[in-house]
C-alpha positions in Angstrom: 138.3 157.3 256.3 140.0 161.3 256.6 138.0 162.8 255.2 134.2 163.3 253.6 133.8 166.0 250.6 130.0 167.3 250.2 128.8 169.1 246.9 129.9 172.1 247.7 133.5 170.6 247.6 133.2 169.3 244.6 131.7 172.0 243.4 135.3 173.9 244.2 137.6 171.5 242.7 135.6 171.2 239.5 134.5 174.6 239.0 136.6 177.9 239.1 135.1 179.6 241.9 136.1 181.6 245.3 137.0 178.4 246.9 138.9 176.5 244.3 142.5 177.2 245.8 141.5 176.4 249.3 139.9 173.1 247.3 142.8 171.8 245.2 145.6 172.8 247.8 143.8 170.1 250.3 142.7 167.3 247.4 146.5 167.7 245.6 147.9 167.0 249.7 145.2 164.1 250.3 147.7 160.5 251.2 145.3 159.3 249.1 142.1 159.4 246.9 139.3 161.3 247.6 136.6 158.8 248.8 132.7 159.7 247.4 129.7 157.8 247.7 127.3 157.5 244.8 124.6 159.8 247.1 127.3 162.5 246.7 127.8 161.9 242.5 124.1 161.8 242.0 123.6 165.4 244.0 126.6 167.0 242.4 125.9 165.7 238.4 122.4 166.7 239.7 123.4 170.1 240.3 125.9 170.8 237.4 122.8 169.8 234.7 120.6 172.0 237.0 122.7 174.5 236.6 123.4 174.6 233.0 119.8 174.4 232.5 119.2 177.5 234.4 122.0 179.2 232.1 119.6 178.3 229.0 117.1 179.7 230.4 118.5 182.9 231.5 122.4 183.6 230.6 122.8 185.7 234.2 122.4 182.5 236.1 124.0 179.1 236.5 126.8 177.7 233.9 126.9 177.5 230.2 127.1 174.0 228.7 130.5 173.6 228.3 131.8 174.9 231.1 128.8 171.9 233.1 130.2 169.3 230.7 133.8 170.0 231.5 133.2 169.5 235.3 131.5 165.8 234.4 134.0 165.4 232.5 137.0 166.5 235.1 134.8 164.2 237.8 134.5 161.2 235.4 138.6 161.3 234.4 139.4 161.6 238.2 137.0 158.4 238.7 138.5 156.6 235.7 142.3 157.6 237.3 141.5 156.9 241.0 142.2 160.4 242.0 138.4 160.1 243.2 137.0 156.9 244.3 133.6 155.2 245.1 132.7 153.8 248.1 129.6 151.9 249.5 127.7 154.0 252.0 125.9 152.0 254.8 122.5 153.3 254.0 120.5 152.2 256.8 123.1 153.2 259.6 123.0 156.8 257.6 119.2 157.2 257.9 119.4 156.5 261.0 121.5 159.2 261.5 120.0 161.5 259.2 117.1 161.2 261.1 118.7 161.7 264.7 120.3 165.0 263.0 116.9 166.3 261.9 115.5 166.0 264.7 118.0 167.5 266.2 119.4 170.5 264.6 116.9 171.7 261.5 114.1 173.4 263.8 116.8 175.5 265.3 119.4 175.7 262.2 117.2 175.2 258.7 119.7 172.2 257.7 118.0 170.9 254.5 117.8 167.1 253.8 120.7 166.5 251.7 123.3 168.4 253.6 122.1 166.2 256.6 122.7 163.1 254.8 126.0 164.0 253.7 126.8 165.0 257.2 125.3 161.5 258.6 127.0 159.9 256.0 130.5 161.3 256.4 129.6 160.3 260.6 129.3 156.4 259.6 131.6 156.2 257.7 133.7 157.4 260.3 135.3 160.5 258.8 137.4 162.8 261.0 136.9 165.5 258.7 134.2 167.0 256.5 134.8 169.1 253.6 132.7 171.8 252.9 131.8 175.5 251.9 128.7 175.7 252.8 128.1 177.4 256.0 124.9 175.8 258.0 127.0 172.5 257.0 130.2 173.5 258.3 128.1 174.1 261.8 126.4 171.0 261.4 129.8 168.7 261.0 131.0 170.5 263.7 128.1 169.9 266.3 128.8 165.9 265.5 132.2 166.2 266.6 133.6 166.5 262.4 136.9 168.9 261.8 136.2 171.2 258.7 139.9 171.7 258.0 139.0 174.5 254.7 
Protein backbone atom coordinates (compact mmCIF):
# COMPACT_ATOMS: atom_id res chain seq x y z
CA UNK A 1 0.00 0.00 0.00
CA UNK A 2 1.07 4.11 -1.00
CA UNK A 3 -0.86 5.52 0.61
CA UNK A 4 -3.57 5.79 3.62
CA UNK A 5 -6.42 8.71 3.35
CA UNK A 6 -7.98 9.69 6.97
CA UNK A 7 -11.38 11.62 7.15
CA UNK A 8 -10.06 14.63 6.76
CA UNK A 9 -9.00 13.53 3.27
CA UNK A 10 -11.97 12.51 2.31
CA UNK A 11 -13.48 15.17 3.64
CA UNK A 12 -11.39 17.26 0.79
CA UNK A 13 -12.13 15.35 -2.17
CA UNK A 14 -15.81 15.09 -1.42
CA UNK A 15 -16.46 18.43 -0.13
CA UNK A 16 -15.45 21.89 -1.56
CA UNK A 17 -13.27 23.16 0.92
CA UNK A 18 -9.61 24.92 1.48
CA UNK A 19 -8.00 21.65 0.76
CA UNK A 20 -9.90 20.26 -2.14
CA UNK A 21 -7.22 21.14 -5.00
CA UNK A 22 -4.35 19.94 -2.92
CA UNK A 23 -6.94 16.62 -2.51
CA UNK A 24 -7.96 15.92 -6.14
CA UNK A 25 -4.49 16.88 -7.70
CA UNK A 26 -2.95 13.82 -5.50
CA UNK A 27 -6.24 11.24 -5.87
CA UNK A 28 -6.53 12.15 -9.96
CA UNK A 29 -2.31 11.16 -9.98
CA UNK A 30 -2.79 8.01 -7.64
CA UNK A 31 -1.28 4.59 -10.10
CA UNK A 32 -4.23 3.35 -8.70
CA UNK A 33 -7.39 3.37 -6.50
CA UNK A 34 -7.55 4.88 -3.41
CA UNK A 35 -7.53 2.01 -0.77
CA UNK A 36 -10.11 2.72 2.53
CA UNK A 37 -11.05 0.48 5.18
CA UNK A 38 -14.57 0.23 6.42
CA UNK A 39 -13.19 1.95 10.00
CA UNK A 40 -12.48 4.96 7.71
CA UNK A 41 -16.31 4.84 5.65
CA UNK A 42 -18.02 4.45 9.01
CA UNK A 43 -16.17 7.73 10.58
CA UNK A 44 -16.53 9.79 7.45
CA UNK A 45 -20.53 8.85 6.59
CA UNK A 46 -20.47 9.36 10.41
CA UNK A 47 -19.38 12.74 10.14
CA UNK A 48 -21.24 14.00 6.90
CA UNK A 49 -24.87 12.96 8.78
CA UNK A 50 -23.34 14.70 11.87
CA UNK A 51 -22.86 17.43 10.09
CA UNK A 52 -25.94 17.93 8.21
CA UNK A 53 -27.67 17.44 11.44
CA UNK A 54 -25.94 20.25 12.93
CA UNK A 55 -27.08 22.46 9.84
CA UNK A 56 -30.78 21.65 10.87
CA UNK A 57 -30.26 22.65 13.84
CA UNK A 58 -28.53 25.76 13.32
CA UNK A 59 -27.98 26.98 9.50
CA UNK A 60 -24.39 28.69 10.56
CA UNK A 61 -22.95 25.33 11.23
CA UNK A 62 -22.20 22.10 9.39
CA UNK A 63 -23.81 21.23 5.73
CA UNK A 64 -27.21 21.44 4.40
CA UNK A 65 -28.76 18.10 3.23
CA UNK A 66 -28.01 18.13 -0.11
CA UNK A 67 -24.81 19.24 -0.20
CA UNK A 68 -24.14 15.79 2.90
CA UNK A 69 -26.09 13.59 0.37
CA UNK A 70 -24.00 14.59 -2.56
CA UNK A 71 -20.74 13.58 -0.82
CA UNK A 72 -22.37 9.84 0.02
CA UNK A 73 -23.34 9.97 -2.98
CA UNK A 74 -19.75 11.01 -4.74
CA UNK A 75 -18.15 8.29 -2.15
CA UNK A 76 -20.62 5.53 -3.06
CA UNK A 77 -20.10 6.16 -7.19
CA UNK A 78 -16.30 6.10 -6.58
CA UNK A 79 -16.82 2.64 -4.59
CA UNK A 80 -19.21 1.33 -7.25
CA UNK A 81 -16.41 2.56 -10.10
CA UNK A 82 -13.25 1.41 -8.19
CA UNK A 83 -11.84 4.82 -8.03
CA UNK A 84 -12.03 4.07 -4.12
CA UNK A 85 -11.71 0.60 -2.96
CA UNK A 86 -12.27 -1.47 0.34
CA UNK A 87 -9.84 -3.22 1.95
CA UNK A 88 -9.67 -5.55 5.12
CA UNK A 89 -7.94 -3.94 8.02
CA UNK A 90 -6.04 -6.37 10.36
CA UNK A 91 -7.84 -5.35 13.39
CA UNK A 92 -6.05 -6.92 16.12
CA UNK A 93 -2.44 -5.90 14.79
CA UNK A 94 -4.12 -2.15 14.65
CA UNK A 95 -5.12 -2.17 18.28
CA UNK A 96 -2.21 -3.16 19.13
CA UNK A 97 -0.82 -0.35 17.65
CA UNK A 98 -3.34 2.04 18.53
CA UNK A 99 -2.60 1.25 21.84
CA UNK A 100 1.29 1.54 21.64
CA UNK A 101 0.46 5.15 19.96
CA UNK A 102 -1.69 6.18 22.95
CA UNK A 103 0.51 5.44 25.16
CA UNK A 104 2.81 7.11 23.50
CA UNK A 105 1.97 10.33 22.05
CA UNK A 106 -1.69 11.55 23.58
CA UNK A 107 -0.43 12.74 27.15
CA UNK A 108 2.08 14.94 25.38
CA UNK A 109 0.11 15.69 21.91
CA UNK A 110 -3.98 15.36 22.78
CA UNK A 111 -4.25 12.75 19.76
CA UNK A 112 -7.95 11.62 20.04
CA UNK A 113 -8.85 7.89 19.57
CA UNK A 114 -9.88 7.75 16.00
CA UNK A 115 -7.08 9.74 14.45
CA UNK A 116 -4.83 7.17 16.30
CA UNK A 117 -6.45 4.26 14.77
CA UNK A 118 -6.31 5.61 11.44
CA UNK A 119 -2.73 6.34 11.98
CA UNK A 120 -2.12 2.61 13.45
CA UNK A 121 -4.08 1.48 10.75
CA UNK A 122 -2.35 3.13 7.78
CA UNK A 123 1.14 1.70 9.92
CA UNK A 124 -0.05 -2.12 9.43
CA UNK A 125 -1.07 -1.92 6.57
CA UNK A 126 2.19 -0.73 5.65
CA UNK A 127 1.45 2.57 4.03
CA UNK A 128 4.38 4.90 3.14
CA UNK A 129 2.20 7.72 3.12
CA UNK A 130 -0.68 9.19 5.11
CA UNK A 131 -3.05 11.61 3.80
CA UNK A 132 -4.27 14.16 5.88
CA UNK A 133 -5.30 17.75 6.84
CA UNK A 134 -5.59 17.53 10.12
CA UNK A 135 -2.61 18.89 12.01
CA UNK A 136 -1.97 16.74 15.38
CA UNK A 137 -2.41 13.84 12.71
CA UNK A 138 -0.03 15.00 10.29
CA UNK A 139 2.62 15.09 13.48
CA UNK A 140 1.43 11.84 14.56
CA UNK A 141 2.15 9.97 10.99
CA UNK A 142 5.16 11.63 10.95
CA UNK A 143 6.60 10.49 14.46
CA UNK A 144 5.83 6.62 13.00
CA UNK A 145 8.09 7.20 10.28
CA UNK A 146 4.66 8.00 7.57
CA UNK A 147 5.37 10.77 4.68
CA UNK A 148 2.36 13.25 4.57
CA UNK A 149 2.95 14.21 0.90
CA UNK A 150 -0.29 17.21 0.94
Amino acid sequence: MQAYPDTSFLCALYRSQANSSLAAVYFQAMPGPLEVTTLLLYEFRHAVRFQIRLHRHNSAKGHPRPEGVKMLADLKADLVGGAVVIIPGPWPLVHSAAERLSELYTDAHGNRSMDILHVATAIELGAKEFLTFDGKQKKLAEAEGLVVPV
